[in-house]
N, C-alpha and C positions, 0 to 999 in steps of 0.2 A: 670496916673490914680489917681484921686482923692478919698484917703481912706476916705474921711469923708464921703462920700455917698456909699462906697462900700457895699453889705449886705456879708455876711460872714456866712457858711452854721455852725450849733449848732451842736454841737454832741449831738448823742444820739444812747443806743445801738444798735439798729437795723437797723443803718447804716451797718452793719456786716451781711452777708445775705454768710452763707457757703456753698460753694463750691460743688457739688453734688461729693459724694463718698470721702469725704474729709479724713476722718478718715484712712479708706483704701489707698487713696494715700500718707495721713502723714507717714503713717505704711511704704510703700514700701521707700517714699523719705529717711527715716531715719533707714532703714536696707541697702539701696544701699551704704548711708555716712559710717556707721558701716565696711561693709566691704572692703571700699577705707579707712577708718580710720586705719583697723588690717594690709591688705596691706602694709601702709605705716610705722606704727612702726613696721613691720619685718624689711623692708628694713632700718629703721635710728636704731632697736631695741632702741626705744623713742618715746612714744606717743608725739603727734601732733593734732595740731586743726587741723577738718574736711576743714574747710577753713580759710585764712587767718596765715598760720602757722608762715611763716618766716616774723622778725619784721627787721624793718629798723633802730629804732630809740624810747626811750621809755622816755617820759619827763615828771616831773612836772611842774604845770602850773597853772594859776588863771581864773576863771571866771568870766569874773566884767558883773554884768546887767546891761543895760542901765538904768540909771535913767529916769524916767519923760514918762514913756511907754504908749499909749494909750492904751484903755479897754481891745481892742480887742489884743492884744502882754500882756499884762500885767496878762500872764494866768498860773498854774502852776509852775514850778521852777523859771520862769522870773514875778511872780506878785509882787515883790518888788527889789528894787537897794539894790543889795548887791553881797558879792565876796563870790566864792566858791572855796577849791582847790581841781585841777585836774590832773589826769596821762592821759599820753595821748599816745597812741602808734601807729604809722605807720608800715603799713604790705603791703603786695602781696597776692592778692587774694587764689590763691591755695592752696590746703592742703599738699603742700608736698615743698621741699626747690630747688624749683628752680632757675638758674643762672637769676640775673638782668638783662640781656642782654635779657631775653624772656618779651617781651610788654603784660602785661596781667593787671589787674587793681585792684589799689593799693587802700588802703586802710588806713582811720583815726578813730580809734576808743578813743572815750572821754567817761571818766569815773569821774564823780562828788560827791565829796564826801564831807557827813555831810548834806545829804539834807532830812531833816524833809517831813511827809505830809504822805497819808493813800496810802497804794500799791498799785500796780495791781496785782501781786500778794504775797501773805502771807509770805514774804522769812527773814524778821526779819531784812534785811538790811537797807542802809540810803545813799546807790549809786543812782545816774541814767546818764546809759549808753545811749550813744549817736552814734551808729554803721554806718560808712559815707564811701564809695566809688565813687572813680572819676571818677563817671558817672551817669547822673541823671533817670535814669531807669535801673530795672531789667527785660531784654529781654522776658526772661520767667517769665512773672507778677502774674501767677497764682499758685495755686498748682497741678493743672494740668498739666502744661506747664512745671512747673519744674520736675516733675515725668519726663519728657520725657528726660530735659537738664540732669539730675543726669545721665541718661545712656551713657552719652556723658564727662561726669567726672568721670565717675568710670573709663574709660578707659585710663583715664591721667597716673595713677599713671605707667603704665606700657612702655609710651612714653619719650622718650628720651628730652633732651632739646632741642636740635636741630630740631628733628620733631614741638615742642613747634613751635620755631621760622616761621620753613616752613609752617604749619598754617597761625601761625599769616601773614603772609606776604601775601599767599594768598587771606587773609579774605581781609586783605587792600586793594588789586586790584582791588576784588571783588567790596569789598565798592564803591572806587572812580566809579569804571564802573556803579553800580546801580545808584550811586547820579546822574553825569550828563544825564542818561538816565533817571531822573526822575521818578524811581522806588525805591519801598521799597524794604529796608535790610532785610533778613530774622533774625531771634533772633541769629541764632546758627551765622553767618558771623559777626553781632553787638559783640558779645560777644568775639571773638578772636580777632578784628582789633582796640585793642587797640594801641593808641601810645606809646614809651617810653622817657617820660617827667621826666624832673626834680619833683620829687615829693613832694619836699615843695612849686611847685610852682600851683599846681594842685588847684582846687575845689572840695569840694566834697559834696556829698546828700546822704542822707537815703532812696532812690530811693522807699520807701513805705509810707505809710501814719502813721501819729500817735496822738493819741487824742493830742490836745493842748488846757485841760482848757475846756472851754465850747464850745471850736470849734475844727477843724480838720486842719494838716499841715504837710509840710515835712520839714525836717529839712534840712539845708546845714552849709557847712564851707568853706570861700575862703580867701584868701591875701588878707590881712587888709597893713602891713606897707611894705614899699616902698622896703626895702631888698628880702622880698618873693616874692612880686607883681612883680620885675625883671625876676623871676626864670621861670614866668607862659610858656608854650611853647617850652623850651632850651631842646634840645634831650640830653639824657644820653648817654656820649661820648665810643665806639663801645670797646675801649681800657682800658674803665674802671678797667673790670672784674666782676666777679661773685656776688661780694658784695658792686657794684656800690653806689646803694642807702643809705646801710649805710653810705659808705664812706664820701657818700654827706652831710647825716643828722649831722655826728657825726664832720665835719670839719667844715660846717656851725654855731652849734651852741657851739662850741669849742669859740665863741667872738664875737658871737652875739644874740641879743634878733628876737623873733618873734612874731606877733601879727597877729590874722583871727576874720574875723568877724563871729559869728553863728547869722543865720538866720533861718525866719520861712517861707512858703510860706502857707500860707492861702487858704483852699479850697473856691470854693464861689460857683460853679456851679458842681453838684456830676456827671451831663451827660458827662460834658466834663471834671471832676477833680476826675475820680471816687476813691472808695476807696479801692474795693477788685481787682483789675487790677494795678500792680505794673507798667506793662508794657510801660503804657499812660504817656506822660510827660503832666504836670498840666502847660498849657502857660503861660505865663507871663506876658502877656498883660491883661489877664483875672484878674492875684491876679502876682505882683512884690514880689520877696525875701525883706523881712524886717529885718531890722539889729534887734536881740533883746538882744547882749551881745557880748565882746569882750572879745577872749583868749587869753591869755600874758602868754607865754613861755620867759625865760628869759635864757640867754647864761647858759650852765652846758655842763658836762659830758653827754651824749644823751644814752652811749651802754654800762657802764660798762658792767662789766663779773657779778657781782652780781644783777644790775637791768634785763638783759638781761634773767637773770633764773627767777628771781620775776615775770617777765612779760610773759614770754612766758611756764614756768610750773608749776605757782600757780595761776595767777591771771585768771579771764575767765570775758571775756563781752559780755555780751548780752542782747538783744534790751528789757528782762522782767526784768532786773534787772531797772525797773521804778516805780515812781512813776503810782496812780491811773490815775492823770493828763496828765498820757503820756502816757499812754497805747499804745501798737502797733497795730496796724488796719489790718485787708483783710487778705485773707488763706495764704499769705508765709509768713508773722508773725507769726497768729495762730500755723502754722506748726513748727517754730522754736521755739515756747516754749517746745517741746518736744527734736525737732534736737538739741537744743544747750546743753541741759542738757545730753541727750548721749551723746554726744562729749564731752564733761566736765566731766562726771564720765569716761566715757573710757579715757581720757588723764590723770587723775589724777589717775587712778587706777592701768593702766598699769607702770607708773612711782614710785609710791608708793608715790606719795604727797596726801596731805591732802588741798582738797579745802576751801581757804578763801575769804572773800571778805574785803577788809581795810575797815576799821572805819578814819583813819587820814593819811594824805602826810608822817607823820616820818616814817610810813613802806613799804614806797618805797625806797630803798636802794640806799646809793652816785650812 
């Protein structure tokens, strides 16, 4: 597809059109988290993110923009070549610390710091979070939809691993039986039949929309150099154990470097790209992921015991800790600028920390 003719949809607020009873289902989605939150620090007595708790691997890293960007890429944190640095932490979806051996879907959260430019909102910071999952849709795309999926995670905390696993295993069946029948996955069967993949070899997307600049996009991160780009696919071997994934992150970049590319994917058509529907994958044929900056992690230490506390019970990411320019788009955004901030005064509260957000790389710990 040839971008120089492509038209490219402008943002503008009223692309944002809420959700009937939204308010009322933000309410319920984030008293349902609240109490899988208390749930879960009795049982570690340790607050924990509502999701994404357990981290695999927590690195600093550079953000170089691409120089020489066209108009349309050249929007918000990327409208000029230049490097930023960043922490970057690899997780598992759930909010609670389950074994690696369970296939659920893992997570890349980048955090960009020292980045100038007016907010979304008013938080006095100079971060912008970049929140990615290895998988380019969230099943339950609406806040509708996820009021329903929350009734279906509240009851995790109280399932064993192994139920985890028999899940997941049946979702896969399921899947495989749906595809060759030429039938769609229902959200809730997508959402457990994840695979378990090497996870530095993974993709990942912001599986929701977010202003870019004077247009709209989702974000992604995949395997840039030829060491990760090996990994894409490699199942996490049965004999690992529990702490697989670290194992992998922390051996891996024990003597080597890594590089991903972030990408934007450009809305162009809102019928078939919409913005408040997380659900929809935006095709590719219609608007291609566009390379608009490389991230270069370089060989360190991935897990110390002191990055390992910095990251996982002071630091908090989320998708408003942005820039104006990036604003996060459609009601399961909306709804987590409330969701993430209770899960961040409950985890920081119950622990007795005091939430910060860095200003520089020197306070992310060897």
């Amino acid at each position: 597809m040839s971008t120089t003719t492509t038209t490219y949809v402008r943002y503008r607020p009223d692309l944002e059109q809420p959700f009937p009873d939204e308010e009322e289902l933000t309410r319920q989605v984030v008293a349902a988290m609240q109490h899988a939150n208390e749930q879960v620090a009795a049982k570690h007595r340790h607050g924990l993110r509502d999701a994404h708790a357990k981290s695999h691997g927590i690195l600093a890293g550079e953000l170089r923009v691409r120089p020489d960007l066209p108009e349309h890429l050249a929007q918000g944190l990327f409208a000029e070549a230049r490097s930023y640095p960043v922490i970057v932490r690899f997780s598992t979806a759930p909010g609670d610390l389950r074994s690696d051996q369970v296939p659920v879907q893992r997570g890349f959260a980048i955090k960009v710091l020292g980045v100038p430019g007016a907010r979304a909102i008013d938080d006095g910071f100079s971060t912008q979070d970049f929140l990615l999952v290895n998988h380019p849709t969230l099943p339950f795309g609406t806040i509708g939809a996820y009021a329903d999926l929350q009734k279906i995670l509240e009851k995790q905390p109280g399932q064993s691993d192994s139920q985890l696993q028999l899940a997941g295993l049946a979702a896969r069946t399921a899947a495989r039986v749906l595809h060759r029948a030429g039938r769609p996955i229902p959200p809730s069967v997508e959402t457990l039949a994840a695979a378990n993949n090497h996870i530095l070899g993974e993709t990942f997307h912001s599986m929701a929309a977010l202003r870019y600049g004077d247009y709209v996009a989702k974000i992604s991160a995949a395997p840039r150099s030829p060491n990760v780009r090996a990994l894409t696919g490699t199942p996490v071997e049965k004999k690992a154990g529990e702490s697989a994934l670290r194992d992998l992150v922390v051996d891996f970049f024990a003597g080597n470097d890594a590089e991903y590319e972030l990408r934007a994917q450009l809305c162009t058509v809102l019928d078939t790209m919409p913005v408040e529907d997380a659900s929809v994958r935006w095709p590719e044929d219609l608007s291609p992921h566009q390379v608009v900056a490389t991230l270069h992690l370089a060989a360190q230490d991935a897990y110390s015991d002191a990055r390992r506390r910095y990251a996982d019970d002071v630091l908090s990411f989320n998708p408003w800790h942005a820039l104006e320019a990036h604003r996060p788009l459609g009601s399961i955004m909306r709804s987590r600028r409330r969701a993430y901030a209770q899960s961040s005064g409950f985890r920081h509260g119950y622990n007795g920390i005091e939430r910060h957000e860095p200003a520089t790389i020197a306070e992310l710990p060897a």
